[in-house]
N, C-alpha and C positions, 0 to 999 in steps of 0.2 A: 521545137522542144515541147510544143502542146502536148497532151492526155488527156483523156477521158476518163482514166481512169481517179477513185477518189481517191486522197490523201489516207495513208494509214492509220484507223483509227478503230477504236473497240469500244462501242456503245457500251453493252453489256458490262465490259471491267469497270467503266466509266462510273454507271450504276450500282454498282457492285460496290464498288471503294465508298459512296458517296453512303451508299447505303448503312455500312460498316459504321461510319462516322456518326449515325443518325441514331442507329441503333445502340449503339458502344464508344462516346464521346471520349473514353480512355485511349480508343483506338488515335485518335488526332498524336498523339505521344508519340508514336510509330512512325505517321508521316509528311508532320510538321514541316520539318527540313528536308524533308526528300521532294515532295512533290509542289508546283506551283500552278497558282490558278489559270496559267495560260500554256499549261501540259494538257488541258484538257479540248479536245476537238469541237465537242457542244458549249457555247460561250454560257449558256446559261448553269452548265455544270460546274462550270471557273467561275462564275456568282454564288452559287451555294457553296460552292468549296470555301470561297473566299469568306463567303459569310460565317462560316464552322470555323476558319483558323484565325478570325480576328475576336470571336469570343473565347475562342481558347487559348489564347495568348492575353483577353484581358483577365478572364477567370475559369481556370480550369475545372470548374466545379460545378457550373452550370451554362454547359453546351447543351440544351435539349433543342428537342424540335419548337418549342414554343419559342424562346429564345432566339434561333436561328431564324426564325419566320419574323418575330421584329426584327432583328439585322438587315432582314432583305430589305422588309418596309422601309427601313431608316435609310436603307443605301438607292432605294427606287429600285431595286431589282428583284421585289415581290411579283409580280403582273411577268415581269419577265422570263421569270422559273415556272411558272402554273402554278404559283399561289400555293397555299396549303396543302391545298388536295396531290399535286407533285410530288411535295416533301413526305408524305405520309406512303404514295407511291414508292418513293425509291428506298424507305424503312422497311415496306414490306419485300421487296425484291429480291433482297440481300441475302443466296444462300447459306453463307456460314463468312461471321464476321471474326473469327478467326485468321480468315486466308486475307485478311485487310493488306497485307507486304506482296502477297501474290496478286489482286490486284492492283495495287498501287505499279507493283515492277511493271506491268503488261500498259498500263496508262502510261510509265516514264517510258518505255520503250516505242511505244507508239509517238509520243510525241518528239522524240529524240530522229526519227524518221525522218519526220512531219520535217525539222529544220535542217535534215541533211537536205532535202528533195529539193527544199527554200532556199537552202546556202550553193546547191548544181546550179538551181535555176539562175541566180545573181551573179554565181561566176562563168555561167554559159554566156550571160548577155555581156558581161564585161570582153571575153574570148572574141567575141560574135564582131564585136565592133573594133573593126580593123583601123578606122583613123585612131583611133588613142592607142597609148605604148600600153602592152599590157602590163599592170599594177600588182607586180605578183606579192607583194606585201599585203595587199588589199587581200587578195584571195588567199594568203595562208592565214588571214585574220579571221576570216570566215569561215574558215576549220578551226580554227582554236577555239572560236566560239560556239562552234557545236558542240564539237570533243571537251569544251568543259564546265558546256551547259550553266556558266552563271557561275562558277563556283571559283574564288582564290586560293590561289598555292601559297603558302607560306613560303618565301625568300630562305637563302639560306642561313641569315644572320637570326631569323626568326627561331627558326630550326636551332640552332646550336645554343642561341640563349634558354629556348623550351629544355636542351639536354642541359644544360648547366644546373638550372630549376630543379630540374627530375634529379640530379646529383645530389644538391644539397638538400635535398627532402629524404634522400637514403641517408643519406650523412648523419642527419638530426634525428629521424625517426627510426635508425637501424630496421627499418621493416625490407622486404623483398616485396617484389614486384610481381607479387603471385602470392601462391599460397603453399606451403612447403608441405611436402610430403610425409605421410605416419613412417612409411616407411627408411630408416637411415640409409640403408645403402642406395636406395634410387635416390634419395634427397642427395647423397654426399656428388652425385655424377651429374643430375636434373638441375640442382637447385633449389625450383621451384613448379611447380605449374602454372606459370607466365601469363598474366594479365593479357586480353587480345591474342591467344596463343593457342592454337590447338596441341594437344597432345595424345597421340594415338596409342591405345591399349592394344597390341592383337595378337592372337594364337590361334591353334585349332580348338576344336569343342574340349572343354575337360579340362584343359589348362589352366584355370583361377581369373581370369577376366573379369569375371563378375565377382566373382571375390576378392581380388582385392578392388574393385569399383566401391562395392560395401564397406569396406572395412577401411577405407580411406574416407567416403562419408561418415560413417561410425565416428572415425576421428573426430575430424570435422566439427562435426555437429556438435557432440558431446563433451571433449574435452576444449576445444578451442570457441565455443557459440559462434560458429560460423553458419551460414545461409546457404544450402546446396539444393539444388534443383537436382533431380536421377528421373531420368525418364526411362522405363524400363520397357522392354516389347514382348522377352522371354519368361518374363515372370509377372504375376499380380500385388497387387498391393500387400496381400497377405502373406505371401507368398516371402517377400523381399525384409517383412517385417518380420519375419519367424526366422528367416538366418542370421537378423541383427539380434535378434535376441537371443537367438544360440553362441553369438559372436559376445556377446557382453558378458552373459554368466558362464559363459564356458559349458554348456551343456550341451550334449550332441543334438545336431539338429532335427532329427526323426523322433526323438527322446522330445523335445520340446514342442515337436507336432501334433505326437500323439496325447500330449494334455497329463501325461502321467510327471507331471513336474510340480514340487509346492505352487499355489497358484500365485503366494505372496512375492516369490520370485520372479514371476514370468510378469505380475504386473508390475513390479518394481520396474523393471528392465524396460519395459512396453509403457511407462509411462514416463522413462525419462524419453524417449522415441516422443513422445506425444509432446511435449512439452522443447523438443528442440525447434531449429529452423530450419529442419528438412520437407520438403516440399517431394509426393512421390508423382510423377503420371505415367498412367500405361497405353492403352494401346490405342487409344481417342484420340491420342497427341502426335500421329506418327509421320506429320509432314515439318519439314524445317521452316516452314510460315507458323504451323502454329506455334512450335519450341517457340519462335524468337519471339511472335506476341505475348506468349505465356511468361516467358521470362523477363520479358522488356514489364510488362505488369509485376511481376513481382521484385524484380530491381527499385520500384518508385513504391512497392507496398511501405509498411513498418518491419517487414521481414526484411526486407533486400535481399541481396543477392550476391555471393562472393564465387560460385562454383558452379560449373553444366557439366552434367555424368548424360551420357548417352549410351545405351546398352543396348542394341548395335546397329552400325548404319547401315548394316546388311538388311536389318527392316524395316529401314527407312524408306515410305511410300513417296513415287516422285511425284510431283502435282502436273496437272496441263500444262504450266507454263514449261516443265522441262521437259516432258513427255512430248511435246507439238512439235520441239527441232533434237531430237535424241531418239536415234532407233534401235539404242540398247544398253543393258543395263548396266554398262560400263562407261555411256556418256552420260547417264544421268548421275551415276554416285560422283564422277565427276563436279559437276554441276551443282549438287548439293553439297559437296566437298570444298566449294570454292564459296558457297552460301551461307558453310557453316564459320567458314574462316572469316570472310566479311562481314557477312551482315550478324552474325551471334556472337562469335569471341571477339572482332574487331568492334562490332557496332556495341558492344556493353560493356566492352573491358575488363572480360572477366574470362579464368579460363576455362579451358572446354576439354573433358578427359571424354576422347570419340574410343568407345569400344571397336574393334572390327574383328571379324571370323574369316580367318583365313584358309583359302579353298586345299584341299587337299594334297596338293604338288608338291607341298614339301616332305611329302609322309614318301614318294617315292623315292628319294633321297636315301643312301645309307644315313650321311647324319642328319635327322630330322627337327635337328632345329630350323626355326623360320632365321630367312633372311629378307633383307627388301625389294630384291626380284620378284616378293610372292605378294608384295603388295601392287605391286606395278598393274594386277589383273582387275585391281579395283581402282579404276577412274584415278581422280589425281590426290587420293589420301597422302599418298610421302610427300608429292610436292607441296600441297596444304600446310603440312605441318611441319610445326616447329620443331616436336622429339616425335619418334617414335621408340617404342618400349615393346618388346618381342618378347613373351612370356614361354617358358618350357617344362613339361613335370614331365622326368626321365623315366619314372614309372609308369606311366601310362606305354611307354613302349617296352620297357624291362622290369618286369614287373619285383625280382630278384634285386635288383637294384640296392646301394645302400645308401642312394640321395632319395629316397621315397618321399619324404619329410622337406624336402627341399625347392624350390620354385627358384629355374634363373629367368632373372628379368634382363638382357639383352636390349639396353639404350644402344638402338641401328643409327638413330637420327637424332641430334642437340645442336640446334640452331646457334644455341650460346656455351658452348662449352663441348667439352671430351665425351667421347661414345666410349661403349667396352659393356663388358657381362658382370654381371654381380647377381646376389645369391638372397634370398629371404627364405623364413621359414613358414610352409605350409601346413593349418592343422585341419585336417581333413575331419575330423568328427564336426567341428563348426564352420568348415568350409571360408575358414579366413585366414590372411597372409600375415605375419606375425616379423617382427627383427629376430633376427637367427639367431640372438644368444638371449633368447627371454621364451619363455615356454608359456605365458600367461600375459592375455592382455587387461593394462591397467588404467582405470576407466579415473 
């Protein structure tokens, strides 16, 4: 059973992560509980790690380098790191502390390796030796404990008192377990948009996607002071702020571009925007590492956090870690479809409305509404999610049409409840989706 070969391991992420930490002590929030000091393959990297998450567990406010460098002193594992001039090293190394989750995954995956290779080797040697009976309890112990790396399952008696909890906190607070939708007729079918829940928006180009995404944060924000994260790809910050405020005063949106509008109105409107807890990013933000650090930081802000709008995951960039075992763009949205489900809507508990553009195939079709066969071409979006919402404007293929005004939203997929088509009203001069029996939105 000898090798030569080393143990799997990634300096570089090593450094990287550590670096992250040194540089942006907020980042330690991220990967507290994910990661332990003895994931790390350099022992002296599992001493300054350790040293970074016993001051951020005593005071989260003063993690710096200074501070970490007496931790080492204090623990004797200063001399052992290379002393100062080390830690100052791996502050500078650290490409972009951002990708601190993308790091950290490639360090847990290396070391997850690391103890299958350790857990072959111990039950090789147990196989190996033929006088003792072989101990097969022994060795499926030694897969449980790699497959769960440290971590307890809650029992099921655990389990069912947590749902009884969760009951009686609906019961007393009449609140939902999300956040309810502007719209009635998707709310009456939806619910809600479900804490830890992805909920997928998708159509072809043209269809309201991004209008109603706006005009659901609009909501949001203004009328309920909720906290909505919109990371936009398609549009700029300016961009996205000139349709909300063609969406608030009812003014056409080209009419409000061109500046030919009282000004007194356009600030009015531009300043209730300013003064809400919308939070906008565009195209600097377009890996799902940064989303989650971005948002995991603004969840612990005084902003918080109640909502993630993603507009669209068709341009969402993959990182190395999924690009290195995916050789096409259909196993990375995959991949990132399974990232956004865990680690963003699961890991913040909050929900996640994923915009997607969907490819042309359905336009072949006589009837060209989407169906869920036309998501299937994108990685595992339907299986991620919890709803999907299939959006349709009849006039964009008939132009003659007398639903012009009309927008069906088509819930294909509701994890907790009944599917079927229902109908909103689309107002094209402000490019926002409206309930079908009100002509004006009332702020």
């Amino acid at each position: 059973m000898g090798s030569d070969k080393l143990p799997p391991h990634n300096i570089e992420a090593e450094q990287s992560l550590l670096g992250s930490l040194l540089v942006n002590p907020a980042n330690c929030s991220e990967v507290a509980d994910y990661i332990k000091p003895d994931d790390f393959y350099l022992s002296k990297h599992g001493d300054v790690f350790k040293a970074i998450l016993a001051l951020y567990n005593e005071d989260r406010q003063h993690t710096d380098i200074v501070a970490i460098e007496a931790k080492l002193r204090q623990n004797g594992d200063l001399q052992g790191v290379g002393g100062m001039s080390a830690l100052i090293g791996l502050a500078n190394i650290v490409p972009d502390s951002f990708n601190v989750m993308e790091y950290a995954d490639i360090v847990k995956s290396c070391a997850k390796r690391r103890r299958i290779i350790a857990a072959a080797s111990r039950m090789a040697t147990l196989a190996y030796d033929e006088s003792q009976p072989l101990p097969a309890d022994t060795i499926e112990q030694h897969m449980i404990d790699v497959l769960e790396d440290g971590q307890r399952h809650k029992d099921i008696k655990e389990q069912v008192s947590d749902y009884i909890d969760y009951l009686g906190k609906r019961l007393t607070t009449g609140k939902v377990d999300g956040v309810e939708s502007s719209i009635k007729a998707l709310n009456d079918i939806l619910g809600c948009y479900r804490n830890g829940e992805v909920t997928i928006i998708a159509g072809r180009p043209g269809h309201g996607k991004s209008s109603l995404a706006r005009t659901e944060a609009v909501d949001m924000v203004l009328k309920r002071g909720l906290s909505v994260a919109l990371f936009s790809y398609e549009m700029n910050s300016e961009q996205i702020i000139n349709s909300m405020v063609s969406a608030i005063t009812g003014i056409e949106n080209n009419i409000v571009e061109s500046g030919r509008v009282d000004p007194a109105i356009t600030n009015r409107a531009a300043g209730m925007i300013s003064e809400s807890k919308l939070s906008i990013f565009t195209d600097n933000c377009n890996t799902v590492g940064k989303i989650k650090a971005i948002c995991k930081r603004l969840q612990q802000s005084r902003k918080g956090l109640d909502v993630i709008m993603i507009d669209h995951v068709g341009l969402l960039e993959a990182t190395k870690r999924f690009g290195s075992s995916s050789n096409t763009r259909n196993l990375e949205l995959s991949e990132m479809s399974r990232y956004i489900k865990t680690n963003i809507a699961g890991g913040l508990n909050v929900p996640v409305i994923l915009l997607s553009q969907l490819s042309r195939a359905c336009e072949s079709r006589q009837d060209k509404r989407p169906m869920l066969s036309d998501l299937r071409d994108s990685g595992g979006l339907e299986q991620d999610a919890g709803a999907v919402v299939f959006l349709y404007r009849d006039v964009k293929y008939n132009p003659n049409t007398d639903l012009r005004n009309v927008i069906e939203l088509d819930i294909a997929k509701n994890r907790y409840g009944r599917t079927g088509p229902t109908r909103a009203y689309f107002h094209e001069e402000t490019s926002s989706v409206r309930n079908l029996k009100t002509s004006e939105i009332v702020l």
